[in-house]
Structure formats: structure tokens, C-alpha cells
MIZARO-811680 format. One line per field, with one value per residue (C-alpha): residue number from 1; residue in three letters; x, y, z. Coordinates in steps of 0.02 Angstrom, whole numbers, plus 32768, in hexadecimal, padded with zeros to 4 digits. Layout:
N
k (NUM|...)
r (Ala|...)
X (X|...)
Y (Y|...)
Z (Z|...)
% end
This chain:
453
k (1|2|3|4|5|6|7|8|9|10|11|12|13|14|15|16|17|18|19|20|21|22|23|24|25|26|27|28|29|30|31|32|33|34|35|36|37|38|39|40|41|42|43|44|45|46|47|48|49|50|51|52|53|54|55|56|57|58|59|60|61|62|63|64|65|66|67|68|69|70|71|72|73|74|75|76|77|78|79|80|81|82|83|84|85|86|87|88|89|90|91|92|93|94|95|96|97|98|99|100|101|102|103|104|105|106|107|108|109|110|111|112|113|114|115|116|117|118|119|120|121|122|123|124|125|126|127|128|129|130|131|132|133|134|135|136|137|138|139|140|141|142|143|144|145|146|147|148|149|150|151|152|153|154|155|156|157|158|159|160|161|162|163|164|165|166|167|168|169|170|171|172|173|174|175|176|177|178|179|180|181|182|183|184|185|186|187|188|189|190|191|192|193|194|195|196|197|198|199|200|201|202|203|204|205|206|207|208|209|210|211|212|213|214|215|216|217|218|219|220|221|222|223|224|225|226|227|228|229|230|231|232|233|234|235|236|237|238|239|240|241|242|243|244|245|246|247|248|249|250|251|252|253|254|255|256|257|258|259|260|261|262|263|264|265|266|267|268|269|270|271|272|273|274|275|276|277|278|279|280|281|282|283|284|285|286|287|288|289|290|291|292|293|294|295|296|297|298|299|300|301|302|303|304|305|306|307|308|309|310|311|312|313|314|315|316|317|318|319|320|321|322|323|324|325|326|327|328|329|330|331|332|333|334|335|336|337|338|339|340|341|342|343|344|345|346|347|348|349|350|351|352|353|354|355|356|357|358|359|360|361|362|363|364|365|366|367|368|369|370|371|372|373|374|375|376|377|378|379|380|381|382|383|384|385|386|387|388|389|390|391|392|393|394|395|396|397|398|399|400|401|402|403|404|405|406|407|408|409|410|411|412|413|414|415|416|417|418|419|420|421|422|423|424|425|426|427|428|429|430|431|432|433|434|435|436|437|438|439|440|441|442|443|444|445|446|447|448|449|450|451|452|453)
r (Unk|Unk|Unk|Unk|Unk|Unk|Unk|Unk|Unk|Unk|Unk|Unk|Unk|Unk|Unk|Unk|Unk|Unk|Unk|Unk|Unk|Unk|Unk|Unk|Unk|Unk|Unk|Unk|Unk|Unk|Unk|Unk|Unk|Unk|Unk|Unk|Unk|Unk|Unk|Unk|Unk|Unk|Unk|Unk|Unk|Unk|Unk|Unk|Unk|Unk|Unk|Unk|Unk|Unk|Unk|Unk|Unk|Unk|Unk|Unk|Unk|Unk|Unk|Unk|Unk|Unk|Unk|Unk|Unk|Unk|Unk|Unk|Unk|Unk|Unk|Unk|Unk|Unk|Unk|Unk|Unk|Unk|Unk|Unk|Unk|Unk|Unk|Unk|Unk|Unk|Unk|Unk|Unk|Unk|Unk|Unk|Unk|Unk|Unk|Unk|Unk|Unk|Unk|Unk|Unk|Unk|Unk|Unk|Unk|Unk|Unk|Unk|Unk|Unk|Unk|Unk|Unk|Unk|Unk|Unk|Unk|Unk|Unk|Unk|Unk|Unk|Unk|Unk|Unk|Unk|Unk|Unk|Unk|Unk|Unk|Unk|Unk|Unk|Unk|Unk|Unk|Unk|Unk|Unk|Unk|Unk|Unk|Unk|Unk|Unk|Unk|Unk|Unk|Unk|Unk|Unk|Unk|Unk|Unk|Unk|Unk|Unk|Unk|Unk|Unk|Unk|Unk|Unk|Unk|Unk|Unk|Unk|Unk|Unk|Unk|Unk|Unk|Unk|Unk|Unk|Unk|Unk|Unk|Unk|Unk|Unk|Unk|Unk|Unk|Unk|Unk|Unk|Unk|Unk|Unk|Unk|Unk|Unk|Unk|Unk|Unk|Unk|Unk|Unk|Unk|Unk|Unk|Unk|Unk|Unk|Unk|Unk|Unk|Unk|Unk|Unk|Unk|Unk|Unk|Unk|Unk|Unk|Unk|Unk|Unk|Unk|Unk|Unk|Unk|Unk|Unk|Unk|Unk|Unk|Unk|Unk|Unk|Unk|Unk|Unk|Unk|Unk|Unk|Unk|Unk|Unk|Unk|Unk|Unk|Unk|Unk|Unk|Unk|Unk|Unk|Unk|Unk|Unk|Unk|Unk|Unk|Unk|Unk|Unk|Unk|Unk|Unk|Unk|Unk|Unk|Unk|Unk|Unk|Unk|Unk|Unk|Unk|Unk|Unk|Unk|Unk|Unk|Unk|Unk|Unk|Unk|Unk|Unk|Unk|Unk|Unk|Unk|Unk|Unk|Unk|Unk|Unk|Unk|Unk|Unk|Unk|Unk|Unk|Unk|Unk|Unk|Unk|Unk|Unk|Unk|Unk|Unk|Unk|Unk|Unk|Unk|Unk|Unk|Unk|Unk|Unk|Unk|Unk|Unk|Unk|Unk|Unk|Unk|Unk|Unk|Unk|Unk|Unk|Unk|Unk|Unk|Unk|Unk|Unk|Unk|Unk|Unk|Unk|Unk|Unk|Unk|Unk|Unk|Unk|Unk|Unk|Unk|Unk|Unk|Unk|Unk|Unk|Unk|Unk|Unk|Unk|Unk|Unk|Unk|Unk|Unk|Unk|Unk|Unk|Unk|Unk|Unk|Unk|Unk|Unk|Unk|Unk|Unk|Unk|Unk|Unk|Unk|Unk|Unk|Unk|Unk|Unk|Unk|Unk|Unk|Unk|Unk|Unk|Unk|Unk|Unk|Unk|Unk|Unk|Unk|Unk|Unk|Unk|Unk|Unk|Unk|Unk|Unk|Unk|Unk|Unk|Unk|Unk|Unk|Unk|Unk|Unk|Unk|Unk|Unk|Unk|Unk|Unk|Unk|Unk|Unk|Unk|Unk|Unk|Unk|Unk|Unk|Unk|Unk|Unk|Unk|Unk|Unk|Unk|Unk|Unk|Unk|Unk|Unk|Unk|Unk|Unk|Unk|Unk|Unk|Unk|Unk|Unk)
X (2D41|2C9A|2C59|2C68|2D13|2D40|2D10|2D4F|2D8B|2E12|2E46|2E6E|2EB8|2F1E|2F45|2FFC|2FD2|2F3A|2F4C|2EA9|2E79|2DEF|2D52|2D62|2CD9|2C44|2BAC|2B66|2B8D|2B08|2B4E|2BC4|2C3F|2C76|2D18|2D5D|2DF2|2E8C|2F1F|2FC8|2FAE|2F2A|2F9A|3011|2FB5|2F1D|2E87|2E26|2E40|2ED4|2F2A|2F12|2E55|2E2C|2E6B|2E21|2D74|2D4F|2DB2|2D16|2CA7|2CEA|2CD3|2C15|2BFB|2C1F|2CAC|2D02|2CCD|2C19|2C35|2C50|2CD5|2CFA|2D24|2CDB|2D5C|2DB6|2E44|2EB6|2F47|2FE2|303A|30C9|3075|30EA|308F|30B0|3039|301F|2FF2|2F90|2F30|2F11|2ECB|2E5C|2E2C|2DEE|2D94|2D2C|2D01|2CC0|2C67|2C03|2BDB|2B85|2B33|2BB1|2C00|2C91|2D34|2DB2|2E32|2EB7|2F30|2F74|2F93|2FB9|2F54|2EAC|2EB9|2EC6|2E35|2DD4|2DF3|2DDF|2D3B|2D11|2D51|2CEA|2C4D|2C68|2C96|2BE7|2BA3|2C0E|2BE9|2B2E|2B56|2B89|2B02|2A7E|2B00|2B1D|2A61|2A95|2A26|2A95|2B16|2BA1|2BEB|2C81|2CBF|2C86|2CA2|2C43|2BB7|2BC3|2B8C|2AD1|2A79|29FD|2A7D|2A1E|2AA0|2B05|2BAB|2BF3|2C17|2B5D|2B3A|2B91|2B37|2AAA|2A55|29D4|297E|29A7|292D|2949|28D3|2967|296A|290E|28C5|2906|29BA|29EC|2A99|2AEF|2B71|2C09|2CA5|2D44|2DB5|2E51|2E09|2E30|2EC6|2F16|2ECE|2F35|2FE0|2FAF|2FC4|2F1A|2EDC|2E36|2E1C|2E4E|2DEE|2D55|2D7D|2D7C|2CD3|2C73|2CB8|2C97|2BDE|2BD9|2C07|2B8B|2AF6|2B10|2B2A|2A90|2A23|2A4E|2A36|2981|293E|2891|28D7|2901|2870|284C|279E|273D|26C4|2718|2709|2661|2676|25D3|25C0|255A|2507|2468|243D|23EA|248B|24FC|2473|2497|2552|2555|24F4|255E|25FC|25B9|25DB|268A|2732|2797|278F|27F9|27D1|2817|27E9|27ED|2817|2832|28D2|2954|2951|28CB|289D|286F|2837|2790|275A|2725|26F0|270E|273C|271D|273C|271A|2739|27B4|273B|26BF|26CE|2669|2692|2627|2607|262F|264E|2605|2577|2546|2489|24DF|250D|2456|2412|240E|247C|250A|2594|253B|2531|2600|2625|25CE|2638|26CD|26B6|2680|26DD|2728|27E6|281C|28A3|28D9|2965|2994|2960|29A5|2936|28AD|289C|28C9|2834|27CB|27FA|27EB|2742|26F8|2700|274E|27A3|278A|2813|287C|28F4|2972|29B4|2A0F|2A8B|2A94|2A9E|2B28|2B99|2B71|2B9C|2C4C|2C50|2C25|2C9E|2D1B|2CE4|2C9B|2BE4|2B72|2AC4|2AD0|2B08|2A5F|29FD|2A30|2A6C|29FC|2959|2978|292F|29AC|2950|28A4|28E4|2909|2880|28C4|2958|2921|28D4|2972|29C8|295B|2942|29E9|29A5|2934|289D|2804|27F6|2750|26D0|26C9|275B|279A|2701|273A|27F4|27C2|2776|27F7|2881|280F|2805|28C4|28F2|286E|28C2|297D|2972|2931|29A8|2A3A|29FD|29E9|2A95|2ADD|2A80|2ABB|2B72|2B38|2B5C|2ACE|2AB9|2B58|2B10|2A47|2A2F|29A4|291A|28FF|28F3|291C|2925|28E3|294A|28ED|2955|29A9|29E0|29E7|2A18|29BD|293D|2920|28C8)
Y (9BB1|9B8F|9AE6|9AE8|9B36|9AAA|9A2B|9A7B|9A0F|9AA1|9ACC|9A0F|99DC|9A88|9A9E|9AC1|9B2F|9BAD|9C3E|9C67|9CF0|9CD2|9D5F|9DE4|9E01|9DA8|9D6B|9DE5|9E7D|9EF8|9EF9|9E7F|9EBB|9E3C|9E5A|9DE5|9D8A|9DA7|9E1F|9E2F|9E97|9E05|9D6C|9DBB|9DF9|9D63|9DF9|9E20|9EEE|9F30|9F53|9FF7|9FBF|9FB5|A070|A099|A054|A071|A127|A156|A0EE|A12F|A1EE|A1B5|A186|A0B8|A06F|9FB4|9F68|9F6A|9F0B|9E52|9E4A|9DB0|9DA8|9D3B|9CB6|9CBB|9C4C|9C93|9C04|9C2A|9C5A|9BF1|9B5C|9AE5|9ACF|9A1D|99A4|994F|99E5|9A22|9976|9984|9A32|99DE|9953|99D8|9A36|9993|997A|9A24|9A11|998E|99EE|9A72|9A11|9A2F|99C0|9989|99CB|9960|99D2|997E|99EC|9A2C|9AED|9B4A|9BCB|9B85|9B12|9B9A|9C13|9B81|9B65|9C05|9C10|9B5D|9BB1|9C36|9BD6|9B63|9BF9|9C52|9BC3|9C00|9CC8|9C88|9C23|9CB8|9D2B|9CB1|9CC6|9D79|9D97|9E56|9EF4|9F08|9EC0|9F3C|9ECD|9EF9|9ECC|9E5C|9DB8|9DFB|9E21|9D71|9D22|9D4B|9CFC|9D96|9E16|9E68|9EC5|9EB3|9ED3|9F33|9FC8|9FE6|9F9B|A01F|A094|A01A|9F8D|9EE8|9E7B|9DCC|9D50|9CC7|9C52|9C59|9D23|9D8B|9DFA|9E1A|9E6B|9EFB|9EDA|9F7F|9F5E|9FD0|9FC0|9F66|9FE3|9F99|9FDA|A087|A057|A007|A096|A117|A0D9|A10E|A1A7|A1D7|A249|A266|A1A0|A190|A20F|A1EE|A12E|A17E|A1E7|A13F|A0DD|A166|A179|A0C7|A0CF|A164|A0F6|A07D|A0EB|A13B|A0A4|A05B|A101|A124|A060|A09B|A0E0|A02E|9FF4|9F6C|9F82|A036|A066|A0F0|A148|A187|A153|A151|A0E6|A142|A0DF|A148|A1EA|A20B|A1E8|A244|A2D1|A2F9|A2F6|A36B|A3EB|A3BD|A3D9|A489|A4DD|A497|A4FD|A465|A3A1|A326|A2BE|A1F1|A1AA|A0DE|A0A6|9FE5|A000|A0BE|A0DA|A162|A141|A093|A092|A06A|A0F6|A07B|A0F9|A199|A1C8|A265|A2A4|A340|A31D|A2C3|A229|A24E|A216|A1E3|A16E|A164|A0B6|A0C8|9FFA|9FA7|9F66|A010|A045|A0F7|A0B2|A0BF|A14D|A1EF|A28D|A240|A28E|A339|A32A|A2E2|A362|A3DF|A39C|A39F|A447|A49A|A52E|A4C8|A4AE|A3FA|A393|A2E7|A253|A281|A312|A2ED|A23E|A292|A2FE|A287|A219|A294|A2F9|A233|A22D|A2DB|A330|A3CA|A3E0|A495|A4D3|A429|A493|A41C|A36C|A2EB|A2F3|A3B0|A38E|A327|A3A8|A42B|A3AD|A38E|A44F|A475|A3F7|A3D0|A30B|A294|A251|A1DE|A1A3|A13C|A1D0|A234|A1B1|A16C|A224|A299|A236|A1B7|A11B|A0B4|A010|A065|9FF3|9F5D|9EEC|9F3E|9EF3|9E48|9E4A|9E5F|9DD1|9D4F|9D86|9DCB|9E72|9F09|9ECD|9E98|9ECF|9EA4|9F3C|9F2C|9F2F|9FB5|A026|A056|A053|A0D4|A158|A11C|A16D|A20B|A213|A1FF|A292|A303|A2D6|A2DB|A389|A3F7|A3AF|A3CB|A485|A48E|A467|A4D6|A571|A53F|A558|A5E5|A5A6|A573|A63D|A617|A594|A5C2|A67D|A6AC|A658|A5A8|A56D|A60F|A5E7|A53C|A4DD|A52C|A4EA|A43F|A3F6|A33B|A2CA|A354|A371|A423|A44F)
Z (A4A5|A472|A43B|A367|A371|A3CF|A37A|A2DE|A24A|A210|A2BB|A30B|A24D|A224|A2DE|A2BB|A226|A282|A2ED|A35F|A3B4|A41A|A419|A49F|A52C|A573|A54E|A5CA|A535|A4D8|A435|A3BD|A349|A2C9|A254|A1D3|A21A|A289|A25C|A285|A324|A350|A345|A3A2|A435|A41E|A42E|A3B0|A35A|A3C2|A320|A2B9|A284|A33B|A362|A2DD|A2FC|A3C4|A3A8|A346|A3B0|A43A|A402|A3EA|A4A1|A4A3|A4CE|A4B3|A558|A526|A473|A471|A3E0|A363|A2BE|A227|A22E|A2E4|A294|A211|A1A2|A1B4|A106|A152|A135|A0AD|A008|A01A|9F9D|A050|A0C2|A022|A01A|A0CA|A0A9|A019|A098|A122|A084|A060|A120|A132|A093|A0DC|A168|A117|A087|9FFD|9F68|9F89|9F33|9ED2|9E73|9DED|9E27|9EDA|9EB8|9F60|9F25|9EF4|9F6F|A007|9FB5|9FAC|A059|A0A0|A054|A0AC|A152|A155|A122|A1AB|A22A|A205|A295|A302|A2F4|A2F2|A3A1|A3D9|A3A5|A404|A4A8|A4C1|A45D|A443|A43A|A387|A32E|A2C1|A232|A1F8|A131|A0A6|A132|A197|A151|A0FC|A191|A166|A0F1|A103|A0C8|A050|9FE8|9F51|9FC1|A05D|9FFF|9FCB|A078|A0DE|A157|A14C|A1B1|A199|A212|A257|A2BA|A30A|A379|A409|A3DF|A456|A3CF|A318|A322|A2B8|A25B|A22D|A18A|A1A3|A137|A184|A1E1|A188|A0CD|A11F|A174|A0E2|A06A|A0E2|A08E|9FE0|9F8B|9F65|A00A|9FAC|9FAC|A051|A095|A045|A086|A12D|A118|A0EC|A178|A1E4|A19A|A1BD|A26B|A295|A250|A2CD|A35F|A329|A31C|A3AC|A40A|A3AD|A3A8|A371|A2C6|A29F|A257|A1BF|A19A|A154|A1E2|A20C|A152|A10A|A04B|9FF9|9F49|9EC5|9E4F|9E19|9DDF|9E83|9EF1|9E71|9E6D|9F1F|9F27|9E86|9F00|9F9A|9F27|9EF8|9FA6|9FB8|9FBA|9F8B|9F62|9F23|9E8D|9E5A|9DAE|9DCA|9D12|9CB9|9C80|9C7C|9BC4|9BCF|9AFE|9B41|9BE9|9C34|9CC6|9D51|9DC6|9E15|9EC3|9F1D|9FCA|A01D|A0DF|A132|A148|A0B3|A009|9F81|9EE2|9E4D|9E09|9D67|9D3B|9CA5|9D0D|9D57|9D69|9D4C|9C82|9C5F|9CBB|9C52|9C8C|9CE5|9C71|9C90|9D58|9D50|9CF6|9D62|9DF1|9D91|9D57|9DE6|9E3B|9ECC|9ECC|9E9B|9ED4|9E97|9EA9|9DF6|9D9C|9CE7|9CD4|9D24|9C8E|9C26|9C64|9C5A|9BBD|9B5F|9BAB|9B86|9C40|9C5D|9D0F|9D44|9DB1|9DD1|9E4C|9EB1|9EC3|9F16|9E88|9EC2|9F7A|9F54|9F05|9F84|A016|9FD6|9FA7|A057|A0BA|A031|A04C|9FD4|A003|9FAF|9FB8|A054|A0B1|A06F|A09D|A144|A187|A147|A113|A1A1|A128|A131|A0FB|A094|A006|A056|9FE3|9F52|9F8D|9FB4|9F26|9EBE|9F22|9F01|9E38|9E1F|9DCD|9DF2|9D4B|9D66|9E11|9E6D|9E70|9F22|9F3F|9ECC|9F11|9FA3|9F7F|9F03|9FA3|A011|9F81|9F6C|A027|A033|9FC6|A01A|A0CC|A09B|A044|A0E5|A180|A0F5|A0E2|A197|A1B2|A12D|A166|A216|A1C6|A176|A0E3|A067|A03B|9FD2|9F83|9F66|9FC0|A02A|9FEB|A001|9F55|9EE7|9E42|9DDC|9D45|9CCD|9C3C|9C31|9B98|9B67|9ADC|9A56|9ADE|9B15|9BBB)
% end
């Protein structure tokens, strides 16, 4: 047992009242998995996933190539309280007393309710247990100091202050760095949902639910198998893409000629707000190659607001013969239609992919899936996300920050729409869906709150 669990205020005062299971493996391991807390199975047997989440997860682990004995496996909380325990106004004041103690030790008011409910008082300290548990999964961490670490549910993703996320279900298929000055290097954390939603969404009714419960968790699972297989694709910072920032006729000069000679781009307004009758365009981002984009600076303090021409040359680009593709074609139009652009043969988007991925394989997909499978960017919004963390909403979002967000999205749609084609024609099915050509016919006419296109 390692040092904080033992001296543990809940397990040496609720000894009588916890069950723990102890982590599985060595120190000597490649990876961690974390999970939330110990089962039925668990208790029983006192090792962590041997119960139905366990198949579950190293069965599709295992189909990937890894297997249990090279995973280091513990859970958010190692200790679970036993439902048996008497809701006694002394075991419950005793529970209150052990809340108090641990609120000391991690900087906390203390807690003094007028009345002893079993029920608040338990949430309250489960929440307590698996503050004070996140030193002990962080212990652990510096021990085995892993190449990656696969967390497993809303707990266990909790442990990171870092988490950068609004929960595990946006999370999933996903991953963000941690450091540490006892860490070898910064360690990539790859958020996967708990095994168990699956499990326990296999005795409903709904198949659709549970199979689309599957697909993410599955998704999930191949993300981390392929990030720990391709290290080099895990990378924070932007060196690897060419995005260029116009900001003066010159600049925007050149990519209107550079545009001219392309088959296809894809095209991502950055606006203040979704209401296209009241939103601000921010900026535009463009990309044309699977590591070139461009974005057009198009904030309040722009040098482009006072040059002359710039609607004509945007509108040049926007018009121009090339196929587009976008994120969302509707608000596209509706951005630009507001604004007085015309988009000239707007032909496909990720809206579109969407529906012809769960024509093709009968599965539901989102936009994780696009972006982590077939655009491999898993984290090209992670400052947007920080971002949103620390101010609790997407406004006022710093230029430089937004900037390159904006040809990281452009560059995402361009590289999630040609692997999906790929793999469609490789099926030999995207003829049923688009015919020979690659892009045969444009949305010539879309129509829109009165709005005809």
C-alpha cells in the first residue's frame, strides 16, 4: 500500500465500513489506466476491472494489439463505503468528523450541517474522498512515470486539474498534457468513457443507444491505441501546420491568386456571437493542403478595415470555381449572405459526412470521431478550450488565440473529408452516395429564415 493510503483519515476511521482493492501491476508498467471506483466483481475478488467493464475494456484493447499486463491499473478512489453502513446520528457524526479532517488537509472550510441526513452527508463525503484520493493517483503517476495514461469516466478525469473539457462525454476520443517536475517529460492523458456506461446501457431497450454507446467507447479506445502507437502525432504546439495570418491587401492579394488554381478548399467564418443578423465576422479561415491554411484578420483592429478592395478580393475567393467545404454549411451562408458575399459552389460538409457515415455503417458518429479519426487533430482547439475554463464562455476570445484556432478548424474539415472518401470508395461505396466525380454537383439553392441562395 502506498504511503497516503495509509495514512488515510477515511480508511483508519471507516475501517469497518471500506472495501479496498488495491491497484494491479508494478511500477515497472508503460501505461496507467485509471477507472472510478471498485465494483461488485472488484470487492469480491480485491483486483481492480475483472468484472464486465474489465472484459469489456482489454477485449477491445486486446483486439488493438495491448494487453493487461502492460497497464498499471487503479481507479480514482481505491476504497468504496459500504451501503451497509447504519445511518446512525453517531456513525454519521463520525462521517462529518472525518469530512472536517480531510477538509483541513486540502485547504477547505470546514462543514457544520444542522441536520444528519444519510444522504447529503455520504455525497458530501464521497466528493471529500475523491478529492483527497487525487494524491494518491498523482503518487502513483510520479512511480510508474508512464509513456501514457487512459482515463476512464468523469472520476477519472477529475484527477487533473488540467482537464480541459466541459465533461467526459465531450472529452471522449481525446487527450491533454500533464507535467510534473518528478515527470520525465509531459504525459499525454487520453479521456475515454467508463466501460460500465456501456455495460449498464446493454440492459435497456434502446439497441440504437446502446450501440451508439458502444461506437464512442470504442472510438475512444482506438485514439489511445493510436497515440501511443504514433507518439509524434501528439503534439501541443502549431509547428507542424503552415497557417499564414493575412492582414493586408498585399498578403490577401496573393492567396486570392493561389486560391484561383485550386480544385477544392474548405472555408470557416469565426463570428462574435451565432445570430448571423447580429454577429461580428472575426475572421476567415481557409485551407487548401493538409498542413496549409490561411485566416484573414478581419478584427476590429485590422490594418485590412482600412485598406481599399478587401470585400472585392474575399469575394473573389469566395466566388471562385473551386469546390468548398465547411463545418457547417447553413451559417456559412448565412454569414455570408448577412455580409454581402456570395459562396460559389459550397458543395459538402461535416454535417454531410455525418449522415453518410451512419448511412454507410448504420452507426451514429459525431464530431470527435471526424476529428480524431479522420483529421487526426485531436487537441487543435485546446486554447479555445482553456480559454473557456478559466472565463466560463467562448466571448471575447483573445485574437491570438482565436487566429489560429480559426486555420486549425479550416484545416480540420479539409483533412477529415478525403481519408472518409478514401475509405468509402475502398467499400465501393461513395458512388451511391456522390457518383464518379469527386465533388459532382454544388448546393446551389439553400433557403433560410426568408433568405434565398
Amino acid at each position: 500500500m502506498n504511503p497516503i493510503c495509509a495514512e488515510c483519515p477515511i480508511r483508519n476511521r471507516l475501517s469497518e465500513f471500506i472495501s479496498y482493492v488495491p491497484p494491479d501491476g508494478d511500477y515497472s508498467r508503460e501505461y496507467i489506466i485509471i477507472g472510478q471506483n471498485p465494483g461488485r466483481e472488484e470487492i469480491l475478488q480485491k483486483k481492480v476491472f475483472v468484472g464486465e467493464s474489465g472484459q469489456l475494456l482489454f477485449g477491445e484493447l486486446e483486439k488493438l494489439g495491448l494487453c493487461r499486463d502492460q497497464f498499471f491499473i487503479t481507479n480514482a478512489s481505491d476504497c468504496v463505503v459500504s451501503k451497509a453502513m447504519s445511518p446512525t446520528d453517531e456513525n454519521l457524526r463520525n462521517v462529518v468528523d472525518i469530512i472536517n479532517e480531510v477538509a483541513e488537509t486540502i485547504g477547505t472550510k470546514p462543514w457544520n450541517p444542522k441536520t444528519l441526513n444519510k444522504t447529503t452527508v455520504m455525497n458530501k463525503f464521497n466528493r471529500y474522498m475523491r478529492e483527497i484520493c487525487k494524491a494518491k493517483v498523482h503518487h502513483q503517476i510520479r512511480s510508474v512515470n508512464p509513456k501514457a495514461i487512459l482515463a476512464l469516466g468523469g472520476n477519472a478525469v477529475a484527477c487533473f486539474p488540467e482537464f480541459p473539457f466541459a465533461s467526459i462525454t465531450e472529452a471522449n476520443g481525446n487527450y491533454f498534457f500533464i507535467e510534473d517536475e518528478d515527470l520525465s517529460s509531459k504525459i499525454p492523458v487520453f479521456c475515454v468513457l467508463h466501460p460500465a456506461a456501456i455495460c449498464h446501457s446493454a440492459h435497456k431497450k434502446d439497441d440504437k443507444e446502446k450501440q451508439y454507446n458502444l461506437e464512442r467507447f470504442r472510438h475512444g479506445i482506438r485514439s489511445f491505441v493510436g497515440g501511443v502507437e504514433n507518439a509524434s502525432i501528439l503534439v501541443e504546439d502549431d509547428s507542424k501546420f503552415d497557417i499564414r495570418i493575412i492582414n493586408n491587401i498585399k498578403d490577401l492579394r496573393k492567396l486570392a491568386d493561389l486560391l484561383k488554381n485550386k480544385d477544392v478548399f474548405a472555408i470557416d467564418w469565426e463570428t462574435t456571437e451565432l445570430d448571423f443578423r447580429k454577429a461580428q465576422i472575426l475572421s476567415l479561415g481557409i485551407a487548401w493542403d493538409r498542413w496549409k491554411a490561411a485566416v484573414i484578420d478581419l478584427f476590429p483592429d485590422s490594418p485590412l478595415h482600412v485598406e481599399s478592395g478587401v470585400h472585392d478580393l474575399i469575394q473573389e475567393i469566395l466566388g471562385s470555381r473551386a469546390a468548398k467545404i465547411a463545418h457547417n454549411s447553413t451559417f456559412e451562408l448565412k454569414i455570408a449572405w448577412a455580409n454581402d458575399f456570395n459562396i460559389e459552389n459550397l458543395c459538402y460538409d461535416t454535417m454531410l459526412m455525418l449522415g453518410s457515415l451512419r448511412e454507410w455503417n448504420g452507426a451514429r458518429r459525431d464530431l470527435n470521431v471526424i476529428v480524431t479519426e479522420y483529421a487526426g487533430m485531436q487537441i487543435y482547439d485546446m486554447k479555445v478550450r482553456q480559454y473557456k475554463v478559466k472565463k466560463g464562455n467562448w466571448k471575447n476570445i483573445p485574437k491570438d488565440i482565436l487566429l489560429p484556432y480559426n486555420g486549425k478548424d479550416a484545416l480540420a474539415c479539409f483533412r477529415g473529408l478525403k481519408p472518409l472518401i478514401a475509405e468509402m470508395k475502398k467499400d465501393g461505396v461513395w458512388e451511391c452516395y456522390w457518383g464518379e466525380r469527386f465533388i459532382p454537383y454544388p448546393m446551389a439553392a439553400m433557403s433560410f429564415e426568408g433568405a434565398y441562395i
